[in-house]
N, C-alpha and C positions, 0 to 999 in steps of 0.2 A: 652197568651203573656208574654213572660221573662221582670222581674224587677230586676234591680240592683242599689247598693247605686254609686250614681252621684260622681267621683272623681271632684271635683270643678275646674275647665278651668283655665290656667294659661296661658299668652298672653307674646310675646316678650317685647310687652311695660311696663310690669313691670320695664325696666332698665329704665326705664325715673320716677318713684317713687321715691322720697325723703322721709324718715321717719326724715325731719328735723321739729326740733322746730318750728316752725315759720310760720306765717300770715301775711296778711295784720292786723296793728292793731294801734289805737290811741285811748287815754282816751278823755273822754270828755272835752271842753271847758269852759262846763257853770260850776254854781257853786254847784249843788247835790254833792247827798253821792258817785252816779256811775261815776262822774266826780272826786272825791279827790285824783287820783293817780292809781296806777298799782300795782302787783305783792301781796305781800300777805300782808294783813291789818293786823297793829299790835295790834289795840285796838280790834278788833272782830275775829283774827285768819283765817279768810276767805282767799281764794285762788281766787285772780281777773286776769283777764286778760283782758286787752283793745287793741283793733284793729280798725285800720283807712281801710273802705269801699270807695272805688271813688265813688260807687254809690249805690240810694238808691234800697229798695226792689221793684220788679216790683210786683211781688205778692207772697205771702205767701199760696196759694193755691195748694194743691197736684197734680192738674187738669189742672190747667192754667199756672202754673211757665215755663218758657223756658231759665234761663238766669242763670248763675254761683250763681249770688246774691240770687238769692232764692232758688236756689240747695245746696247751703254750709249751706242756714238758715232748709233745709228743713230736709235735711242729720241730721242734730244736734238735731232737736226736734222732730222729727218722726225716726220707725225703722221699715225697711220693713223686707219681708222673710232672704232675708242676708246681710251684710255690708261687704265694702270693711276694710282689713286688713291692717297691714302699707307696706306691700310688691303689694297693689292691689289686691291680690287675694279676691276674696266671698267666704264670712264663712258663718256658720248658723248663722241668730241675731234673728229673732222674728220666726223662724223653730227652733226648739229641735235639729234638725240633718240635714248633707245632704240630698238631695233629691232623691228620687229612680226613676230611668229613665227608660222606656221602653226598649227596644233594640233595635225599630226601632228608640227612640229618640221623640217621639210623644206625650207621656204622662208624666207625673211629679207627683208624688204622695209626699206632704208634711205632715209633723207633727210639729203643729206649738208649742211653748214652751206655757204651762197653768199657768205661773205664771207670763207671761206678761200682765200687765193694763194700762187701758188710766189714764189720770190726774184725774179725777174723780173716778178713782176707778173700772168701770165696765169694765172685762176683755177683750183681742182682742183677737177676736176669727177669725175663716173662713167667715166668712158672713160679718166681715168689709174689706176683700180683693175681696171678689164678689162683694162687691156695691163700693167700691173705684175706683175698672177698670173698670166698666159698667159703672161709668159715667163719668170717662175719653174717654171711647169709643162714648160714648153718643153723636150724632152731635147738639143736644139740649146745651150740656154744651161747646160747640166751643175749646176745646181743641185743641192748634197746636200739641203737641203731642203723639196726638193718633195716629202717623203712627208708632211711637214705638211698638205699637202694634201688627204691621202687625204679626209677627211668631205666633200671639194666636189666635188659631181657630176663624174663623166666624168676625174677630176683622175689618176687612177693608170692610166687605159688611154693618157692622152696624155702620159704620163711614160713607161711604157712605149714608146711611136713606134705605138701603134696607132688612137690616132684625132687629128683635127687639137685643137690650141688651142683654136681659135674654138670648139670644144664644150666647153669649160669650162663651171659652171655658174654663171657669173657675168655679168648683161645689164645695160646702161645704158639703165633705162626712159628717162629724161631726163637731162638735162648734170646734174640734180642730184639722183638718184634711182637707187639700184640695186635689184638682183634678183637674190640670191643662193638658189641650191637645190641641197641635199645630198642625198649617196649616202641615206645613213641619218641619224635625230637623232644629235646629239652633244651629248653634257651640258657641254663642256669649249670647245665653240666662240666663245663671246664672249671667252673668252681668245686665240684665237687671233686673234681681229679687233683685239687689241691686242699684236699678236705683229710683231716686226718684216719678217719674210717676207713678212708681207703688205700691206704700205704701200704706196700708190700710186705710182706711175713715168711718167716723161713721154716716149712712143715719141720724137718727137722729139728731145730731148734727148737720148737712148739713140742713138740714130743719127747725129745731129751729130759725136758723140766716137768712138763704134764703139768699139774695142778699148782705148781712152783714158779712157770712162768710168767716173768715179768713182775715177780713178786719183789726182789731187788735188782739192785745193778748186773749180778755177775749172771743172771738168769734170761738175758736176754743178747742178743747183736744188733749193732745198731750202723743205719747208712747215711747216717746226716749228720752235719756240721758239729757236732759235739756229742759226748758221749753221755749218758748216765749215768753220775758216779756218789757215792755215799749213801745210794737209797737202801731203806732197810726195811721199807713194809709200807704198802698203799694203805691211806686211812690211818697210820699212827706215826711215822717219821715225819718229824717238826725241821729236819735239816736233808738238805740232799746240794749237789752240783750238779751243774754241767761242765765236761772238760771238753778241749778242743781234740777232735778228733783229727789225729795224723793220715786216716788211711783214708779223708773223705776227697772226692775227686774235685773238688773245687776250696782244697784247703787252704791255699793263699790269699784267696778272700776273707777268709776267716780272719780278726784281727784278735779279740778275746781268747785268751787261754784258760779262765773258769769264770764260769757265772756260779758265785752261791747265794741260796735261798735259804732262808728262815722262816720257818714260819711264826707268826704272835698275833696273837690277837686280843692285847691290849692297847690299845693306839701312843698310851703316853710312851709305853716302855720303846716304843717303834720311833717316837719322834725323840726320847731321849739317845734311841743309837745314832739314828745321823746326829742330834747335835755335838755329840762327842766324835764324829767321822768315822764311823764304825758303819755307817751304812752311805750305799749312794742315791737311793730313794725309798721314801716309806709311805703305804694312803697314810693319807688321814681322814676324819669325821669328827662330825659332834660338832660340840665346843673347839675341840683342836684345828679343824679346819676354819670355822672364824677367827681364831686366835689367830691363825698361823698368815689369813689372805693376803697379808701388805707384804710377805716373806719374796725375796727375787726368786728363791727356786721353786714358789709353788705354781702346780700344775694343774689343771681341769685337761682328763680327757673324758670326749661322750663317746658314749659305744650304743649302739643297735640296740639295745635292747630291754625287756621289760620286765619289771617285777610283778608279780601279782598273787593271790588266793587261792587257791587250789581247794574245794569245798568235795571230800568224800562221800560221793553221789555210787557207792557199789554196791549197795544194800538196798532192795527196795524199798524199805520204810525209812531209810534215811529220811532225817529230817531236811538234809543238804538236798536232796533230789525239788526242794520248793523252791517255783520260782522267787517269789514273794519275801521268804526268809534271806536269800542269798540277794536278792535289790536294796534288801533295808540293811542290812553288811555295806554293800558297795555305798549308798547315798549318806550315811552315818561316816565316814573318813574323809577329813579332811586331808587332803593330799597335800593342798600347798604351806599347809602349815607342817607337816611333816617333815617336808625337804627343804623348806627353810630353817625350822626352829631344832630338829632333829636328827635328821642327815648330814645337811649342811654341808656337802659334798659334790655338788653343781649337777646332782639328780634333779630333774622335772617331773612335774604334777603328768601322771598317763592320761593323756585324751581317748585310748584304745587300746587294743591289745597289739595288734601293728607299731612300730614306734616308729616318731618323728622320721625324716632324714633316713629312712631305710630304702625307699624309691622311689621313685615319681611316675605316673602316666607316659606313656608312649608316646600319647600324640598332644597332651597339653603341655608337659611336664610339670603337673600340681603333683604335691606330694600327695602318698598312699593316704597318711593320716588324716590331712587336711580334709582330703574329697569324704573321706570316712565320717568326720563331724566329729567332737565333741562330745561323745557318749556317755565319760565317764565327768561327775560330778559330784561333791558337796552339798546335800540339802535335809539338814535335820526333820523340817516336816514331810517330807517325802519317806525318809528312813523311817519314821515314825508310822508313815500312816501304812509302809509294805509292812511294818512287825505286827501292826495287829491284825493286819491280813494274813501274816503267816500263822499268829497265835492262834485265831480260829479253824484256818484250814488244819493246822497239827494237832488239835484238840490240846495245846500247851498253855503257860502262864511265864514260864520262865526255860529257860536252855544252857545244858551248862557245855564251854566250848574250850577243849585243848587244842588251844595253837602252838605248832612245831616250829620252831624257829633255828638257824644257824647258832652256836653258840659263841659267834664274833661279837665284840663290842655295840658292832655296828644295828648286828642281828638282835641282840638282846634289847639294844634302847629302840629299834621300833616297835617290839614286841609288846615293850610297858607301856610305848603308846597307843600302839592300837588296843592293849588292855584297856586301859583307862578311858579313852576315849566312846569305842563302843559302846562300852558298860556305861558309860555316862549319858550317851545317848540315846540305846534303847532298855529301855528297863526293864531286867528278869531276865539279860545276856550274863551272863558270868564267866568270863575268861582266865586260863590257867596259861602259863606260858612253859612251853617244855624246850629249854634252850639245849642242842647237841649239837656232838661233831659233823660236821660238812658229812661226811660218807654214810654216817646214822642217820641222818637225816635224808638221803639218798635212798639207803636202803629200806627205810620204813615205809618211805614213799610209797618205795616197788610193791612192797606188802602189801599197801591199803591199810597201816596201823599208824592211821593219823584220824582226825575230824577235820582241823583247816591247817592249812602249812601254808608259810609263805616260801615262795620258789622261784623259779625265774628263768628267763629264756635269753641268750644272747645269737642274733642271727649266724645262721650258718652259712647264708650266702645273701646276697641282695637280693631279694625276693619274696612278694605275699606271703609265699609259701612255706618259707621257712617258719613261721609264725602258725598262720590257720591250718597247715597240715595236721600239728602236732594234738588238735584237738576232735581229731575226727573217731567216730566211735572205733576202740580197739586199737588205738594209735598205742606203741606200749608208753609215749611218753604220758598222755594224757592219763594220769595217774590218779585223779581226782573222778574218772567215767565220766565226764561231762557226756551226751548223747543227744544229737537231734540229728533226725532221718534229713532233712531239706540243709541242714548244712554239711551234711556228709556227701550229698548228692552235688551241691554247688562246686565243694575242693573238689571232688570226680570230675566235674565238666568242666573247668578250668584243666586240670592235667590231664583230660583227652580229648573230646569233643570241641572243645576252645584253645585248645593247645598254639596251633599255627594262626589264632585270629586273636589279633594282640585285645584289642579295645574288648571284645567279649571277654576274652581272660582278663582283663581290670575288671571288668562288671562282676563278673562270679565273685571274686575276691571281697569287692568292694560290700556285698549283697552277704555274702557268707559273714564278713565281721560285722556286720549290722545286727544279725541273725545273735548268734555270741554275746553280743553285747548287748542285744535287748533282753537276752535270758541272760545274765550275767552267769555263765556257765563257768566260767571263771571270772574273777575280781580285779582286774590292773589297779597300782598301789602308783607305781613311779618308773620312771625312765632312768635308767644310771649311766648315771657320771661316776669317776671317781676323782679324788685332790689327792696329788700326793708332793712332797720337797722329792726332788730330784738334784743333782750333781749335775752344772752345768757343763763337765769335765765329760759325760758320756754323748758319746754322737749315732747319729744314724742306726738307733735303736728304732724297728720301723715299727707304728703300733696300728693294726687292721681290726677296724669296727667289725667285723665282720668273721668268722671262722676263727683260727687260731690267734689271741691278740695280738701276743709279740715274737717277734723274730729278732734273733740276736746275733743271723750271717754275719751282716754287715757292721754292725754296733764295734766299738773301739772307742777307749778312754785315752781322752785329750791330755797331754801332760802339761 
């Protein structure tokens, strides 16, 4: 079988990549040393940067993380086979070189760089990237993420509990050398080699802690650019860093010697730390981001991805399993008044569950959304006339609806709005608004102890897929059971039997979100943006639409 060196995939969505400065970021409030200010210390010469977090870390585990928050902490202090670059692209980071590819596409033969080590000292080799994805595949360690897996051999019969681990299709030729072989090609896999699920893991390590693992700082090793430091529990620490890591093999790139985070999530208290320079960038929303737009450091970045409804369809008498009820939901919100008068955070109205700028066709290059139409809309007599079609079909008069929301500033005020709004437009809705912590609201998900939540997807790589996978029946993210036989069948013949035939796999996709969106099996709300004042003082903080947002390799504060 022919081997060739892998030109590394480059995706239309790179034009949605910023290689700008800038984070979410605020220094601390209390009175520590990580708290006395931002930018570079003049009595000790160090390179700090502080960032304001809306929310805390759900987990810091390689296996368990599903959220932005612990993909930006995960991306910083671990490095898998390759990192994304400031243009998006995957480069070699913990591989020596690109990887040589079969011809059919099926095999991946790496060579991993020998002068990368954990924080301890003892080298990463091959056999921490076999035990890392064998127990992210593991249905023992409950990973929502192991459908990531699906392209790697054997990866979804041993998620299912039907065949062991150790058949993964991932072998350590040598301590420095792997052997990775997939179900089928996948055009989107070198993304996923810079995906943070799939970073290597040290069994030991994992075993020393047990159930402890990764739960703070001192509980884990770490092989990338910066360390974990001050974490004190995923889901309740409001403060944590990053320090620069000595032992990593490409430390003199490194320019920063702590990034600290804060988390808050009242926007004024965020835009009173930087203006006192106590922070070097904070979002903002609401009112605060109109107030703030004429500001020189404010910032719009767009990212990939979508907000929407999630309507608990696990029950069969759910009322959510109705078409009819869940159309007169979506045609009842106004979206563009939303993200103007209420976000006001340079979010756009969702035309679909795919968002904007995520890829374009092959052979036209029209974007995914465009070709897709228009699905989602504003129109009170429409919302009206699906509720009393839902009213009859449920034998009801009135419904009364717990919406789960994040309990951020931002989360609470669209909450009141789609309270008030709904309720105003179809009559006999009655909405409660249940505002909680980022991780609560995670974990309730997982339960099924919601009615609607609003939730949200940010892509994991440039591709349909990343999107319409997640709602295929049994998908563990689709959390809501949304289920239709023909669009489960469509994502299946896109990822095999259309796999190597570009324009058919647009069509499956294209046909699959139609499918979604004509059952509005979930609800698109808005596209996010976020605004935030940034310090023109931080540089080459690279921020990727796509996967992990930010990287802080390269990033250094300008004196």
């Amino acid at each position: 079988m022919g081997f060739k060196k892998k030109a590394v995939l480059g995706f239309a969505a790179a034009a949605l990549v910023f290689a700008f400065a800038a984070c979410t970021t605020t220094g601390n409030n209390t009175s520590d040393s990580d708290a006395a200010g931002s930018g570079n210390n003049a009595s000790t010469g160090e390179q700090v940067y502080t960032y304001v977090e809306r929310q805390e870390i759900p987990s810091a585990d390689p296996s368990l993380a599903t959220d932005e928050v612990s993909f930006v902490a995960l991306n910083n202090v671990y490095e898998g086979i390759y990192r994304l670059d400031k243009d998006n692209h995957p480069q070699p980071a913990g591989a020596a070189e690109e990887a040589e590819v079969s011809e059919d596409g099926l095999i991946y033969r790496i060579k991993l760089r020998e002068d990368a080590v954990w924080t301890d000292g003892e080298p990463v080799t091959a056999e921490n990237y076999v035990y890392g994805w064998q127990r992210t595949v593991d249905p023992d360690t409950g990973s929502e993420y192991a459908h990531m897996f699906a392209p790697v051999k054997n990866a979804e019969k041993i998620s299912a509990g039907e065949m062991d681990k150790k058949e993964l299709g991932i072998k350590a030729v040598s301590d420095y050398e792997l052997e990775i072989t997939l179900e089928k090609a996948t055009p989107y896999f070198d993304y996923l080699l810079a995906f943070p699920s799939f970073l290597p893991q040290r069994q030991d390590i994992v075993e020393k802690y047990g159930k402890d693992y990764t739960t703070n700082s001192e509980s884990a090793v770490y092989n990338g650019p910066f360390t974990l430091t001050d974490f004190d529990g995923p889901g309740t620490d409001t403060n944590w860093s990053y320090t620069k890591n000595d032992m990593y093999w490409d430390k003199d790139t490194v320019k920063l010697d702590k990034i600290v985070v804060d988390v808050i999530k009242e926007a004024p208290t965020s835009l009173n730390l930087y203006q006192d320079g106590q922070a070097d960038s904070v979002p903002l929303s609401g009112e605060l981001a109109m107030q703030m737009k004429e500001d020189p450091d404010y910032l719009v970045l767009e990212g990939a991805s979508t907000f929407y409804l999630e309507l608990n369809q696990i029950d069969a008498d759910s009322p959510y399993k109705n078409a009819n009820l869940r159309k007169a939901l979506s045609y009842a919100i106004n979206r563009d008044a939303l993200v103007t008068q209420i976000l006001a955070n340079g979010s756009t109205a969702a035309e679909g569950l795919v968002p904007k700028g995520l890829t374009t066709n092959p052979d036209t290059n029209e974007d995914f959304s465009k070709e897709a139409g228009n699905s989602v809309v504003y129109d009170e007599k429409k919302a009206k006339d699906y509720w009393t079609k839902a009213k009859k079909e449920l034998k009801i008069d009135s419904l009364d609806i717990d919406l789960l929301v994040d309990d951020s500033d931002g989360g609470k005020k669209m909450a009141e709005y789609l309270q008030g709004s709904l309720g105003e437009v179809l009559e006999g809705i009655n909405i409660t608004v249940s505002p909680v912590p980022f991780s609560v609201r995670l974990d309730r998900m997982s339960k099924s102890d919601f009615d609607v939540a609003v939730s949200g997807w940010g892509a994991d790589y440039a591709d349909p897929s990343s999107f319409l996978d997640l709602f295929v029946t049994d998908n563990s993210y689709n959390r809501g059971q949304y289920s239709n036989k023909k669009y489960d069948e469509l994502v299946d013949k896109a990822a095999t039997t259309d796999l190597s035939t570009a324009e058919a796999r647009w069509q499956d996709y294209l046909d699959a979100e139609k499918i979604i969106m004509d059952d509005m099996g979930v609800i698109p709300i808005y596209q996010k943006a976020e605004v935030f004042l940034r310090t023109p003082k931080i540089k080459d903080l690279y921020y990727h639409s796509t996967g992990a947002k930010y990287d802080f390799k390269w990033a250094y504060m300008e004196e």
